[in-house]
C-alpha positions in Angstrom: 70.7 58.2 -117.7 74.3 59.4 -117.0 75.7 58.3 -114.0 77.0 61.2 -111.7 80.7 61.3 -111.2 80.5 61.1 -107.2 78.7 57.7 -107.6 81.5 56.3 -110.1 84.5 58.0 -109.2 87.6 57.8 -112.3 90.7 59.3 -112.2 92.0 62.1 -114.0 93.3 60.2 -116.8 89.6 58.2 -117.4 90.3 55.1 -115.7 88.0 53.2 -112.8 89.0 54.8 -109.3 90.5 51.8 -107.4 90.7 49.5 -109.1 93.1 52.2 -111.5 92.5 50.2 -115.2 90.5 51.6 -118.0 87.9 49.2 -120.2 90.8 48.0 -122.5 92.9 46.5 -119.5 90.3 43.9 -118.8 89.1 40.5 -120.5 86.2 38.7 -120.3 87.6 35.3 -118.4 89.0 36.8 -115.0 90.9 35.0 -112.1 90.5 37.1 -109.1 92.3 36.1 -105.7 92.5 37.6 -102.7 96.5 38.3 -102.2 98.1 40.4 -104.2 100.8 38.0 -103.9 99.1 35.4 -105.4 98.6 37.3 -108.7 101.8 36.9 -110.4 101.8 33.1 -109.4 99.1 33.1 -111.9 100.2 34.9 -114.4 103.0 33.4 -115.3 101.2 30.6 -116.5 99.7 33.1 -119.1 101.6 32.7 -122.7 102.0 36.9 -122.2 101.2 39.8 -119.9 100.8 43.1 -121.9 99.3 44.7 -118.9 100.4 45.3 -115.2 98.8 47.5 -112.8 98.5 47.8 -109.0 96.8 50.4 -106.4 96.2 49.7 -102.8 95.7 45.9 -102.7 94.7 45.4 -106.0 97.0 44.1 -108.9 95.8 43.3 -112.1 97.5 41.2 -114.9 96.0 41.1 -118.6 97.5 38.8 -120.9 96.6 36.1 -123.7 96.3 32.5 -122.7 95.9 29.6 -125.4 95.1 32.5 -127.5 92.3 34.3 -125.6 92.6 37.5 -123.4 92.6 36.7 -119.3 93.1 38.6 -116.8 94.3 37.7 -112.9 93.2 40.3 -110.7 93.6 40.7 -106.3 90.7 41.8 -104.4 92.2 41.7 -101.3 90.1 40.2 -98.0 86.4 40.0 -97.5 83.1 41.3 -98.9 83.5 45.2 -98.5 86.3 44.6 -101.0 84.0 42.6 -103.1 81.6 45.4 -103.0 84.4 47.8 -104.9 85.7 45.0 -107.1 82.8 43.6 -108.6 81.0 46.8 -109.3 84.0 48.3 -110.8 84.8 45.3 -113.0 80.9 45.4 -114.0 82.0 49.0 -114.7 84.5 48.9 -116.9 82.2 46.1 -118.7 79.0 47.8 -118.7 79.4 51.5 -118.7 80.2 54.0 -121.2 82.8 55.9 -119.9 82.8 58.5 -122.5 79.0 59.1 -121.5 78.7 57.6 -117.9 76.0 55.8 -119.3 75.0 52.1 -119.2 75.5 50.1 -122.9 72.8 48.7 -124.9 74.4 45.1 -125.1 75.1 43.7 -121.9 79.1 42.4 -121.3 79.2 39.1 -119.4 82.1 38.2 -117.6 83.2 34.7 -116.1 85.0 35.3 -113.2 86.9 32.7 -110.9 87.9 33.2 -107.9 90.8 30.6 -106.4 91.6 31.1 -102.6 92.2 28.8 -99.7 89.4 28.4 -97.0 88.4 26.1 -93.9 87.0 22.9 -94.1 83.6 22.4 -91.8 83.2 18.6 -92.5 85.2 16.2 -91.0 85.6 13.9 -93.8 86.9 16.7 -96.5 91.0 16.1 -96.3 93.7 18.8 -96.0 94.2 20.0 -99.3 91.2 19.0 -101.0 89.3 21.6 -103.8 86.6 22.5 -103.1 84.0 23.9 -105.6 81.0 26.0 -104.6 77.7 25.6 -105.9 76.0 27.9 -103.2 77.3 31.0 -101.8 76.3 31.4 -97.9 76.5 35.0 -96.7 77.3 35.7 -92.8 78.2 39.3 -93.5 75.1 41.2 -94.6 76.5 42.7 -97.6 73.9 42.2 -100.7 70.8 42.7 -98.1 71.8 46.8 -99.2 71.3 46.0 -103.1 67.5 44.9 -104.5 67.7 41.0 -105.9 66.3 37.9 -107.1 66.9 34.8 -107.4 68.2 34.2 -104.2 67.7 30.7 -102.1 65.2 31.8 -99.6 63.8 28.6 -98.8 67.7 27.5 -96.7 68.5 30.5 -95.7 65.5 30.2 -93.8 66.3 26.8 -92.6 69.6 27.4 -91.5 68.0 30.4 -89.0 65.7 28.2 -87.9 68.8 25.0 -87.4 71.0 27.4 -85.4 68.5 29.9 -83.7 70.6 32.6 -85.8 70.6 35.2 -83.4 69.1 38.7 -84.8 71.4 40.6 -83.6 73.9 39.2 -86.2 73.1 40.3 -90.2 70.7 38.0 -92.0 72.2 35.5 -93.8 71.9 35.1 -97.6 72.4 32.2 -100.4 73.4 32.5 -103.9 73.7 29.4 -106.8 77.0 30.1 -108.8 77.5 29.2 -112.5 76.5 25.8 -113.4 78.1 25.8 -116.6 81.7 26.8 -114.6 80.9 24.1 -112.1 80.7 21.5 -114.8 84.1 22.9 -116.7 86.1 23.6 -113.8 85.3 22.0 -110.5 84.0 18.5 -111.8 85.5 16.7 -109.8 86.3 18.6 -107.0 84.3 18.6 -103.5 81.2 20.2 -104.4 79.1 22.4 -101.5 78.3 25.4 -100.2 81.1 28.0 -99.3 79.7 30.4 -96.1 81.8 33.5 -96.3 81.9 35.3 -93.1 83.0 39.2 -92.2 86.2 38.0 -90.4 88.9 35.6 -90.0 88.7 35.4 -86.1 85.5 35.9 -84.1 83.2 35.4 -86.9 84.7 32.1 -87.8 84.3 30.6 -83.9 87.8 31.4 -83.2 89.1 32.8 -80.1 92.4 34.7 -79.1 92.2 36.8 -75.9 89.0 38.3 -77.0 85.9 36.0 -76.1 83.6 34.7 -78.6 79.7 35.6 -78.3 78.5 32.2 -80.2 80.8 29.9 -79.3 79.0 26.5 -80.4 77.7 28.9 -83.6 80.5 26.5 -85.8 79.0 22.8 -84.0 75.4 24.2 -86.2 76.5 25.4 -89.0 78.5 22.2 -89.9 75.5 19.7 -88.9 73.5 21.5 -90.9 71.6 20.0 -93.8 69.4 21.3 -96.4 68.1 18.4 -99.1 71.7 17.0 -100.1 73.4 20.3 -99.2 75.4 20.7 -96.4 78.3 23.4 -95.5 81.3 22.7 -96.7 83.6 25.4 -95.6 84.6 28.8 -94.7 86.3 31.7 -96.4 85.4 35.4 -96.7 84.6 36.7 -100.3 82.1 34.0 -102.2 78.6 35.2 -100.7 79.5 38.7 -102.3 80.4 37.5 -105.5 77.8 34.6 -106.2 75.2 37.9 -105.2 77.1 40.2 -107.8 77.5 38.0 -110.5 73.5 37.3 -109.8 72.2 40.7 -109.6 74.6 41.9 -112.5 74.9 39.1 -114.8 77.8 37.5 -114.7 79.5 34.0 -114.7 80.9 33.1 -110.8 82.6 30.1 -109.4 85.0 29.5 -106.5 87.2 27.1 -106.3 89.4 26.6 -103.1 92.2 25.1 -101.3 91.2 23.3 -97.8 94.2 24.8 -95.6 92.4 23.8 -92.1 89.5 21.5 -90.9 88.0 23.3 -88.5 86.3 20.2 -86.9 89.7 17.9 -86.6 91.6 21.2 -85.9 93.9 20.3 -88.9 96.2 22.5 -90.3 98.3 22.7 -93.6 102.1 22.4 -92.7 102.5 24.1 -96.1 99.6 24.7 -98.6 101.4 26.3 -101.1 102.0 23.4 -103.6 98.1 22.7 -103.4 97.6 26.1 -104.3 99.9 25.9 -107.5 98.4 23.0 -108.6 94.9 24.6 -108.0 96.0 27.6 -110.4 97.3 24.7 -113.3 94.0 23.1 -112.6 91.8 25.9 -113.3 93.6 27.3 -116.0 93.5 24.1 -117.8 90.1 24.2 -117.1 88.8 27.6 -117.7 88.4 27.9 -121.6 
């Protein structure tokens, strides 16, 4: 069935709306991140770049790498973003765009995202990695989309732990890869990322305007599901882990521990953990 141009919008020169690359630009083993700044500091690790792109907040790098085609892409902040990333790299995977229509043979992408997030256990150190083997959604997003395979069974633990309140979205868990888990984040600090819809107020903190849930962080961190536990904050994982489900693809994130948000820690400069997190992962990732 073709897909109608208002639902998949390209430009006039055939290439995916905004994300602005066509299917050639893009390889199979993908590092997204969330700065734009950020993507450069990982290309230049590639042994070339043949192909440079940016619109709005997201750049895109394709190069070669130990022989095989990557690409380093931004997605700028948080799950709406997601939302337009991931279904526009499944996209230009997936789709036909000469027909608009869906490929008999399924592409599958592995996809890595590196960031920096906020520890929510007291004993994971400043500038620890931390690898996520669940995805934890605050922000509602993939409730929209029709899935399976999702971890019901914590989900509803967790609103049952912190008397979730209803007026907040229902939260959601996702598994990421196992096989990038065992390649990449090995040794890393291994948990479950939540990903909330916002830096401040959804993350307990509080400027001049006042929190609705103040003691909502004090749950989620003594929270405990089996062995699994919550490891730390960030804003984009949930999304992906439920993408990569839903449309079959390969997810991990990896990140940086920039704050504990239970010592009230913070990085005096988290850059060189960062860098070495990029090495790390590239290293790693094929």
């Amino acid at each position: 069935m073709k897909i109608p141009a208002s639902e998949l919008p390209m430009t006039p020169d055939g290439r995916i709306y905004h994300l602005g690359i066509a299917p050639e630009n893009l390889a199979d083993h993908i590092i997204v991140v969330g700065d734009p700044g950020r993507v450069p500091s990982v290309s230049k690790y590639f042994d070339t770049v043949d192909f440079k792109n940016q619109n709005r907040e997201m750049v895109t790098h394709t190069g070669t790498l130990r022989g095989k085609r990557i690409t380093a892409l931004s997605t700028g902040m948080g799950t709406d973003n997601i939302d337009i990333v991931m279904t526009e790299l499944d996209a230009l995977a997936n789709i036909d765009f000469k027909t608009l229509e869906v490929k008999p043979e399924h592409r599958t992408l592995n996809i890595v995202r590196i960031g920096t997030c906020g520890a929510l256990q007291e004993e994971i150190d400043i500038h620890s990695f931390i690898a996520a083997q669940y995805g934890f959604g605050f922000d509602g997003l993939m409730h929209f989309y029709k899935h399976e395979g999702f971890d019901e069974e914590i989900v509803e633990a967790f609103v049952k732990h912190t008397g979730w309140n209803e007026k907040l979205p229902y939260p959601y868990c996702v598994k990421g890869s196992q096989e990038l888990l065992d390649r990449i984040g090995f040794d890393m600090v291994k948990g479950v990322t939540a990903s909330a819809p916002g830096f401040f107020g959804p993350q307990g903190r509080s400027v001049r305007a006042q929190i609705e849930y103040p003691d909502l962080n004090t749950k989620i961190d003594s929270f405990k599901f089996g062995d699994r536990k919550i490891t730390n904050l960030e804003m984009e994982t949930s999304a992906l882990y439920g993408f990569g489900q839903i449309m079959g693809h390969n997810m991990l994130t990896v990140c940086v521990a920039i704050a504990n948000r239970i010592t009230h820690d913070f990085s005096k400069d988290y850059h060189p953990a960062v860098e070495k997190l990029i090495q790390t992962v590239l290293n790693r990732i094929f």
